[in-house]
N, C-alpha and C positions, 0 to 999 in steps of 0.2 A: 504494500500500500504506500502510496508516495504521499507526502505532506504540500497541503497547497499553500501554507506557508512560503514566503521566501525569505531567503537569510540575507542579515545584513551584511554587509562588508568588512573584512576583518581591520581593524587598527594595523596601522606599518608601524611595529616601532623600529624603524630607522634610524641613527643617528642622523641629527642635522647636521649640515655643511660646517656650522659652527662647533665642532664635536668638543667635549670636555678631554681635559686630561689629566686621565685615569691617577699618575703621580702627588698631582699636585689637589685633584680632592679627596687621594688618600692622606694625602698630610693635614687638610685643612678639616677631615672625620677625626684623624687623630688629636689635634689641636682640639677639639671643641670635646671629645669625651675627654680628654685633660681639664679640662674647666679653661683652658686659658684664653677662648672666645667665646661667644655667644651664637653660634652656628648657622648666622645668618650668608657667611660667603659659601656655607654649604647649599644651602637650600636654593641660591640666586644657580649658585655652579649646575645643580640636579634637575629645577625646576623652573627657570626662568625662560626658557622655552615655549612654555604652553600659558604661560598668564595673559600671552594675548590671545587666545581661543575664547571664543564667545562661549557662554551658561547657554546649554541645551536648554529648550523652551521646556521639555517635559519636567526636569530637575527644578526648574522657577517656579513651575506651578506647584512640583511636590513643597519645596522651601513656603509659599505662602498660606500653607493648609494649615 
């Protein structure tokens, strides 16, 4: 029996053109469980990528229930 469903398209996780290096936010993991930052240049290194993708409309509406 076939599903009349269609699937969505998978996520590429790719790295982007601008790629992290691997090095230097393993020192900047190791600095911040040391206490001796506040692990904000981890999170811009990991995640700063996707902060300009737009909020899926379904997740806005879950967020205003």
């Amino acid at each position: 029996m076939t599903s009349s469903r269609k699937s969505r398209p998978v996520a590429s996780h790719q790295p982007s053109s601008d790629t992290v290096d691997p090095a230097s936010t393993d020192s900047q993991i190791r600095e911040f469980l040391a206490g001796e930052t506040n692990g904000k240049s981890v999170l811009e290194a990991l995640y700063d990528h996707v902060l300009g993708e737009p909020v899926p409309q379904r997740l806005k509406d879950l967020l205003r229930k």
